[in-house]
DRENVEX-889361 format. One record per residue (C-alpha): residue in three letters; x, y, z. Coordinates in steps of 0.1 Angstrom, whole numbers, plus 5000, padded with zeros to 4 digits. Example, Ala and Ser with C-alpha at 12.3 -4.5 7.8 and 13.67 -1.06 7.14 Angstrom:
REM DRENVEX-889361
ALA512349555078;SER513749895071;
This chain:
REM DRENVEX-889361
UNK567855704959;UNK564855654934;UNK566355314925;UNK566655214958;UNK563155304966;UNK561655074933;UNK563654834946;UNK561954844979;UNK558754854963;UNK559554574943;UNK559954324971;UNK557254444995;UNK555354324962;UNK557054014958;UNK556653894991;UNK552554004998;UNK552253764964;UNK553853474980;UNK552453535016;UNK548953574996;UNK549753224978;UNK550553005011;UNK547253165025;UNK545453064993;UNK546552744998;UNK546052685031;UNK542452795024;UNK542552544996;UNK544052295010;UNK541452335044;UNK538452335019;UNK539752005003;UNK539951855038;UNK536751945049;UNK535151825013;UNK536851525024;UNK535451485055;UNK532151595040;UNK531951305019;UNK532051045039;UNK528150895043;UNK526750615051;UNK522850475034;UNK520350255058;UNK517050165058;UNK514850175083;UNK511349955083;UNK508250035105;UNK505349745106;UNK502049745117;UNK499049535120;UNK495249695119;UNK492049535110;UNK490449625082;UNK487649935083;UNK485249805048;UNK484249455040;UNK482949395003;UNK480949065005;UNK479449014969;UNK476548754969;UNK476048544934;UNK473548314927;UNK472848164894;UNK469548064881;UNK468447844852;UNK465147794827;UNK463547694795;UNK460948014801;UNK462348384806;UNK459948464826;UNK460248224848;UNK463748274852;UNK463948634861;UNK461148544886;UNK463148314900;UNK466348564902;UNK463648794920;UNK462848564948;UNK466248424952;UNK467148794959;UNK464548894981;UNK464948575003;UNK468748715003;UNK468349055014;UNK465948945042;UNK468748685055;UNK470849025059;UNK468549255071;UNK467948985099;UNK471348935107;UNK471749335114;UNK472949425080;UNK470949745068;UNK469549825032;UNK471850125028;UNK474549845029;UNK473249585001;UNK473149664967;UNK471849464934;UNK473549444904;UNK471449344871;UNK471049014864;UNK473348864833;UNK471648634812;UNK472548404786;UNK470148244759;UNK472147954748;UNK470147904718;UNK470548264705;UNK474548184706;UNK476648234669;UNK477647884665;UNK474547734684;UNK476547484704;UNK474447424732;UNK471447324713;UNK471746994734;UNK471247204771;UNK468847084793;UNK468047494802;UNK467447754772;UNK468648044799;UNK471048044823;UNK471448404847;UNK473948524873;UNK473248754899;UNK475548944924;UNK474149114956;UNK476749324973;UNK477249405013;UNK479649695013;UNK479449735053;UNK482449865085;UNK480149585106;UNK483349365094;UNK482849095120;UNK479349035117;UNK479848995083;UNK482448715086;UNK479948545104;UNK476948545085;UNK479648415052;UNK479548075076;UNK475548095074;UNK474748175041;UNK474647775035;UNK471347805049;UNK469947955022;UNK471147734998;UNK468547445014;UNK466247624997;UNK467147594966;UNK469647914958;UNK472347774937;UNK475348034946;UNK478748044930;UNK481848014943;UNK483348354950;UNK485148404980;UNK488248544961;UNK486248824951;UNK485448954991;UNK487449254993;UNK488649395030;UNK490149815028;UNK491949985051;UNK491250315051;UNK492650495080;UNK496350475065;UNK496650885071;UNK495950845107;UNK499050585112;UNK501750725088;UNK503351025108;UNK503850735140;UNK505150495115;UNK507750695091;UNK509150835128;UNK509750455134;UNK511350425106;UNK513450675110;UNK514150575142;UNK515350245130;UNK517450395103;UNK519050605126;UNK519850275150;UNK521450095120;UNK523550415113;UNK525050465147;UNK525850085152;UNK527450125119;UNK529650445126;UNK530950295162;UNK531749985140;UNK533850175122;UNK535450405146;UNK533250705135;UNK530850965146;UNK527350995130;UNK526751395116;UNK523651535097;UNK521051355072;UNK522651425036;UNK519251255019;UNK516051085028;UNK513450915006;UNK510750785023;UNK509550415007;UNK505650344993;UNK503450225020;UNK502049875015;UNK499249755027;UNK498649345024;UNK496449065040;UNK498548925070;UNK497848585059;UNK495348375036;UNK493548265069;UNK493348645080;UNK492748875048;UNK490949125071;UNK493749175094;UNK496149405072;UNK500049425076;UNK501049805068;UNK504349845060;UNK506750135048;UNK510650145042;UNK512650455046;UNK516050515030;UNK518350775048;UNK521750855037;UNK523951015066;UNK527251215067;UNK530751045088;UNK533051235102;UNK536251085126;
């Protein structure tokens, strides 16, 4: 009787271990499917463009000047200067918005190697005065008049590469333009998962791309293109 009942005992055992190892694999075999499924993604990018003028203009003014007598020359870097900042104060641009730099001068005798002994000026100075101004229309204009001045005898360099245009209102646009992005990305995924006979499921990753902000063309460097990329990275599922 006590044999019979070990026996007993012994196959109730036997078969909860085998019954217990098809539902481990079941369970396994389910978790490898679903892994399965779970790895199936698909990576777009989405790109959101904009166009805004620019909110700072940076217009630096430079003159040169030229002499045998020091003097002389730095009164003539004062005049040139003054008949400058009345030209802007008359075309609306105010004195909080011009500044002067120091004038650079050279001595061309006083160089090491004395190799313009031959010059026809001893002193030759550059001077910069600067319009940092929002009145960024105004300011194009009076870059067409400032020819005016030079009929009176300011010499002024070439320096229109150095005119600077910022954009500073990027934190007001960003939240509109990285949910166009995403928008678009999301566009390009779902075209992509009825392509290919498949349903689009959750984001697995995002990065969201630098913004850039760049003249729109050579013609119009105060009209900025802002532009930001977004990469998104989506789970596929049949």
């Amino acid at each position: 009787m006590k044999k019979n009942n070990i026996i007993a005992s012994t196959l109730i055992i036997g078969l909860s271990i085998i019954l217990g190892l098809s539902s481990l694999g079941l369970l396994v075999g389910s978790a490898a499917v679903k892994f399965k499924s779970l790895d199936r993604t698909v990576t777009v990018k989405g790109l959101s463009e904009q166009e805004h003028k620019a909110d700072i203009v940076i217009w630096p003014i430079q003159f040169t000047e030229a002499g045998n007598n020091l003097t002389g020359v730095y009164n003539s870097i004062e005049k040139s200067t003054g008949q400058i900042k009345t030209f802007l104060r008359q075309n609306g641009i105010k004195d909080e918005e011009i500044t002067v730099s120091p004038p650079s001068i050279t001595d061309k005798l006083a160089s090491e190697w004395n190799e313009n002994s031959d010059a026809a000026f001893r002193y030759t100075s550059t001077q910069s005065v600067t319009v940092y101004s929002e009145n960024i229309e105004s300011v194009r204009s009076l870059m067409n008049q400032l020819a005016e001045l030079g009929k009176d005898g300011i010499v002024f360099t070439g320096n229109s590469y150095q005119i600077e245009y910022l954009f500073n209102r990027l934190n007001e646009i960003k939240p509109a333009m990285i949910e166009e992005a995403t928008t678009n990305a999301r566009e390009v995924a779902e075209k992509f998962a009825a392509d290919s006979d498949s349903r689009l499921g959750k984001i697995k990753k995002a990065a969201q791309g630098q913004f850039s902000i760049s003249p729109r063309d050579n013609n119009n460097p105060h009209i900025k293109k802002i532009r930001v990329v977004s990469t998104i990275e989506y789970y596929l599922s049949d």
